[in-house]
C-alpha positions in Angstrom: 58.2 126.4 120.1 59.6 123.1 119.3 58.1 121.1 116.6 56.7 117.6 116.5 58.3 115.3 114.1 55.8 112.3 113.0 57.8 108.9 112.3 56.7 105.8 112.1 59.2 104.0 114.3 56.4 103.0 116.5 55.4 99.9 114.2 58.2 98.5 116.2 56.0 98.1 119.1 53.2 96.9 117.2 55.6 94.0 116.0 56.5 93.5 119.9 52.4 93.2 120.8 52.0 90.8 117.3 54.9 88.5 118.7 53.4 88.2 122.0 49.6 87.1 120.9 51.5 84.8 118.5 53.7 83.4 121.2 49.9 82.9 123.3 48.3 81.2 120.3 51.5 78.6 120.0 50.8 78.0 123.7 46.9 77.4 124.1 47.0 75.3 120.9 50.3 73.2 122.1 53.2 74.3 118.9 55.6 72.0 121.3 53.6 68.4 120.5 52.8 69.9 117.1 56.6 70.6 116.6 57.5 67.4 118.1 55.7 65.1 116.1 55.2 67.0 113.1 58.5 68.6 112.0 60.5 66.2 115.0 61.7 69.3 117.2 62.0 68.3 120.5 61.9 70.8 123.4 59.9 71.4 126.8 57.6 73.9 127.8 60.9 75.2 129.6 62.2 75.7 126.2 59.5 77.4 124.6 59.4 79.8 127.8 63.3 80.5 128.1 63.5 80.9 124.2 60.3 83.4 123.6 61.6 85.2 126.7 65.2 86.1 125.0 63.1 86.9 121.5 60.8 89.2 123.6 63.4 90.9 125.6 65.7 90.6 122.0 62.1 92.7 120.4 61.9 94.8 122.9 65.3 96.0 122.5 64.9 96.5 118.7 62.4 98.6 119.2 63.6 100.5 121.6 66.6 100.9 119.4 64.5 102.0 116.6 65.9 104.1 113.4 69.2 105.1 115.3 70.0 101.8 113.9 67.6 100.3 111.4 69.9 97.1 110.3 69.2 96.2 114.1 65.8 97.5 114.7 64.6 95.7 111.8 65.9 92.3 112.9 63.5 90.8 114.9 60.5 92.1 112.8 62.3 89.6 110.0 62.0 87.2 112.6 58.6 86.8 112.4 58.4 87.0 108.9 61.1 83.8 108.8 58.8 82.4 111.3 55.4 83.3 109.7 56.9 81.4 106.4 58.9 78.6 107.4 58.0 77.6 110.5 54.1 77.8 110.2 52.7 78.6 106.9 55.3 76.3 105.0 55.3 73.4 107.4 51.4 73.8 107.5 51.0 73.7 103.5 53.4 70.9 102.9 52.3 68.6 105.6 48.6 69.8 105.8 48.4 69.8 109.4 47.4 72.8 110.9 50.1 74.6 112.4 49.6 76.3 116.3 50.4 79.6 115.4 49.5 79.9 111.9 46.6 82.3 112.3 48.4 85.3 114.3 52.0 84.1 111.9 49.2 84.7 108.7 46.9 87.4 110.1 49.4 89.9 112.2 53.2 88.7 111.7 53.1 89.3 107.8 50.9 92.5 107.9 53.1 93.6 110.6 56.6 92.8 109.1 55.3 94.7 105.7 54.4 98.1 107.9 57.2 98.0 109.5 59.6 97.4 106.2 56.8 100.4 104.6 57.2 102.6 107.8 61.1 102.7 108.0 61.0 103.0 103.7 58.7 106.4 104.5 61.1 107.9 107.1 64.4 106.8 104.8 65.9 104.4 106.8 65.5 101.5 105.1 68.8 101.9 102.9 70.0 97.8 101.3 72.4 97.4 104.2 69.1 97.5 106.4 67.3 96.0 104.3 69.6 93.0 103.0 71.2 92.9 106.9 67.8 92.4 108.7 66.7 89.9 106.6 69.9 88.0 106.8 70.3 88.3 110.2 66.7 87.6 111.0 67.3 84.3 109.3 70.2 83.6 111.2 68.6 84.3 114.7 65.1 82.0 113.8 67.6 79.2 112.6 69.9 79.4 115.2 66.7 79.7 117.9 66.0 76.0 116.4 69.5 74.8 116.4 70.0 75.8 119.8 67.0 73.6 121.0 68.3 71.1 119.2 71.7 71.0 120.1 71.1 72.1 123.7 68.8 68.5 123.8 71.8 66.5 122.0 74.4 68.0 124.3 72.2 67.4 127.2 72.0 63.8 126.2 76.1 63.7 125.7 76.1 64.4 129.6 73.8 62.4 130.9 
Protein backbone atom coordinates (compact mmCIF):
# COMPACT_ATOMS: atom_id res chain seq x y z
CA UNK A 1 0.00 0.00 0.00
CA UNK A 2 1.50 3.23 -1.05
CA UNK A 3 1.90 5.93 1.44
CA UNK A 4 0.69 9.52 1.45
CA UNK A 5 3.33 12.10 1.79
CA UNK A 6 1.94 15.52 3.36
CA UNK A 7 3.82 18.71 1.84
CA UNK A 8 2.97 21.88 1.92
CA UNK A 9 3.51 22.88 -1.68
CA UNK A 10 -0.04 23.67 -1.98
CA UNK A 11 0.41 27.29 -0.37
CA UNK A 12 1.36 27.84 -3.91
CA UNK A 13 -2.20 27.87 -4.93
CA UNK A 14 -3.26 29.84 -2.09
CA UNK A 15 -0.72 32.60 -3.38
CA UNK A 16 -2.45 32.11 -6.96
CA UNK A 17 -6.22 32.70 -5.29
CA UNK A 18 -4.50 35.89 -3.02
CA UNK A 19 -3.13 37.39 -6.30
CA UNK A 20 -6.35 37.18 -8.07
CA UNK A 21 -8.68 38.98 -5.23
CA UNK A 22 -5.89 41.46 -5.10
CA UNK A 23 -5.80 41.95 -8.74
CA UNK A 24 -10.09 42.44 -8.27
CA UNK A 25 -9.58 44.93 -5.41
CA UNK A 26 -6.99 47.15 -7.72
CA UNK A 27 -9.81 47.04 -10.34
CA UNK A 28 -13.12 47.99 -8.49
CA UNK A 29 -11.23 50.69 -6.63
CA UNK A 30 -9.36 52.06 -9.95
CA UNK A 31 -5.13 51.38 -8.95
CA UNK A 32 -4.76 52.77 -12.85
CA UNK A 33 -5.93 56.62 -11.89
CA UNK A 34 -4.50 55.99 -8.50
CA UNK A 35 -1.12 55.05 -10.19
CA UNK A 36 -1.45 57.63 -12.68
CA UNK A 37 -1.81 60.58 -10.63
CA UNK A 38 -0.25 59.49 -7.53
CA UNK A 39 3.07 57.72 -8.23
CA UNK A 40 2.79 59.10 -12.39
CA UNK A 41 2.53 55.54 -13.97
CA UNK A 42 0.68 55.72 -16.96
CA UNK A 43 -1.03 52.72 -18.48
CA UNK A 44 -4.62 51.65 -19.76
CA UNK A 45 -6.99 49.29 -18.56
CA UNK A 46 -5.44 47.16 -21.56
CA UNK A 47 -2.32 47.31 -19.60
CA UNK A 48 -3.41 46.35 -16.32
CA UNK A 49 -5.38 43.33 -18.17
CA UNK A 50 -2.43 42.10 -20.49
CA UNK A 51 0.08 42.50 -17.56
CA UNK A 52 -1.97 40.68 -14.60
CA UNK A 53 -2.78 38.04 -17.27
CA UNK A 54 1.19 37.13 -17.84
CA UNK A 55 1.64 37.39 -13.75
CA UNK A 56 -1.44 35.01 -13.44
CA UNK A 57 -0.43 32.54 -16.06
CA UNK A 58 3.53 33.37 -14.75
CA UNK A 59 1.76 32.09 -10.86
CA UNK A 60 0.12 29.51 -12.19
CA UNK A 61 3.15 28.06 -13.59
CA UNK A 62 5.11 28.43 -10.27
CA UNK A 63 2.87 26.61 -8.67
CA UNK A 64 2.51 24.15 -10.75
CA UNK A 65 6.21 23.81 -10.82
CA UNK A 66 6.23 23.61 -7.06
CA UNK A 67 9.34 22.18 -4.98
CA UNK A 68 10.84 20.35 -8.14
CA UNK A 69 12.29 23.80 -8.35
CA UNK A 70 11.81 26.05 -5.39
CA UNK A 71 14.18 29.08 -6.65
CA UNK A 72 11.32 29.28 -9.39
CA UNK A 73 8.25 28.26 -7.56
CA UNK A 74 9.03 30.75 -4.99
CA UNK A 75 9.29 33.63 -7.50
CA UNK A 76 6.11 34.95 -8.02
CA UNK A 77 5.10 34.51 -4.26
CA UNK A 78 8.13 37.39 -3.80
CA UNK A 79 6.24 39.14 -6.20
CA UNK A 80 3.59 39.96 -4.14
CA UNK A 81 5.52 40.56 -1.27
CA UNK A 82 7.63 43.41 -3.66
CA UNK A 83 4.22 44.49 -4.51
CA UNK A 84 2.58 44.39 -1.02
CA UNK A 85 5.66 46.75 0.14
CA UNK A 86 6.52 48.98 -2.54
CA UNK A 87 3.88 49.42 -4.62
CA UNK A 88 1.00 49.78 -1.99
CA UNK A 89 1.89 49.84 1.55
CA UNK A 90 5.10 52.15 0.87
CA UNK A 91 3.50 54.49 -1.66
CA UNK A 92 0.41 54.56 0.69
CA UNK A 93 2.49 55.56 3.95
CA UNK A 94 4.63 58.09 2.23
CA UNK A 95 2.05 59.88 0.35
CA UNK A 96 -0.98 59.14 2.64
CA UNK A 97 -3.37 58.38 0.00
CA UNK A 98 -4.94 55.23 0.16
CA UNK A 99 -3.61 52.82 -2.05
CA UNK A 100 -6.27 50.43 -4.38
CA UNK A 101 -5.03 47.37 -3.31
CA UNK A 102 -3.61 47.86 -0.02
CA UNK A 103 -6.00 45.87 1.96
CA UNK A 104 -5.68 42.29 0.10
CA UNK A 105 -1.47 43.54 -0.55
CA UNK A 106 -1.69 44.00 3.74
CA UNK A 107 -4.34 41.35 4.72
CA UNK A 108 -3.55 38.16 2.23
CA UNK A 109 -0.23 38.97 0.14
CA UNK A 110 2.10 39.28 3.27
CA UNK A 111 0.39 36.39 5.32
CA UNK A 112 0.52 34.50 2.16
CA UNK A 113 4.20 35.17 1.09
CA UNK A 114 5.31 34.25 4.91
CA UNK A 115 3.34 30.60 4.61
CA UNK A 116 4.62 29.97 1.67
CA UNK A 117 8.56 31.00 2.64
CA UNK A 118 7.37 28.78 6.22
CA UNK A 119 5.78 25.91 4.08
CA UNK A 120 8.81 25.30 1.71
CA UNK A 121 11.38 25.96 5.11
CA UNK A 122 9.12 22.77 6.69
CA UNK A 123 9.58 20.41 3.64
CA UNK A 124 13.50 21.58 3.19
CA UNK A 125 13.41 23.27 0.20
CA UNK A 126 14.02 26.48 0.98
CA UNK A 127 18.05 26.23 0.79
CA UNK A 128 19.74 30.38 0.31
CA UNK A 129 19.89 29.88 -3.47
CA UNK A 130 15.90 29.61 -3.15
CA UNK A 131 15.72 31.77 -0.87
CA UNK A 132 18.21 34.67 -1.94
CA UNK A 133 17.16 33.71 -5.93
CA UNK A 134 13.33 34.24 -5.43
CA UNK A 135 13.64 37.22 -3.80
CA UNK A 136 16.03 38.63 -6.29
CA UNK A 137 14.27 37.58 -9.03
CA UNK A 138 10.91 38.49 -7.71
CA UNK A 139 12.27 42.04 -7.59
CA UNK A 140 13.39 41.94 -10.91
CA UNK A 141 10.07 40.72 -12.44
CA UNK A 142 7.76 43.52 -10.22
CA UNK A 143 10.33 46.22 -11.54
CA UNK A 144 10.61 45.20 -14.86
CA UNK A 145 6.44 44.71 -14.97
CA UNK A 146 6.62 48.68 -14.27
CA UNK A 147 9.39 49.41 -16.61
CA UNK A 148 7.77 47.67 -19.29
CA UNK A 149 4.54 49.88 -18.98
CA UNK A 150 6.62 52.50 -19.00
CA UNK A 151 8.74 52.02 -21.66
CA UNK A 152 6.12 50.21 -23.86
CA UNK A 153 4.12 53.99 -23.43
CA UNK A 154 7.49 55.98 -24.40
CA UNK A 155 8.25 53.67 -27.23
CA UNK A 156 4.67 53.87 -28.34
CA UNK A 157 5.01 57.63 -28.33
CA UNK A 158 8.61 57.28 -30.47
CA UNK A 159 6.27 55.84 -33.25
CA UNK A 160 3.61 57.73 -33.34
Amino acid sequence: MATITWNYEWVLWVSAWCYALHITEEYFFNWKDWAEKIIGLKGSWQDFFLLNSCAMVMTIACASIGWHCPLLALSMTAVWGVNAIFFHIGPTIVTRVWSPGTFTATVLYLPCVALVYWGAHRDGVLTPVALWGSIGLGFILMFGLVLSVKFAKKLHQETT
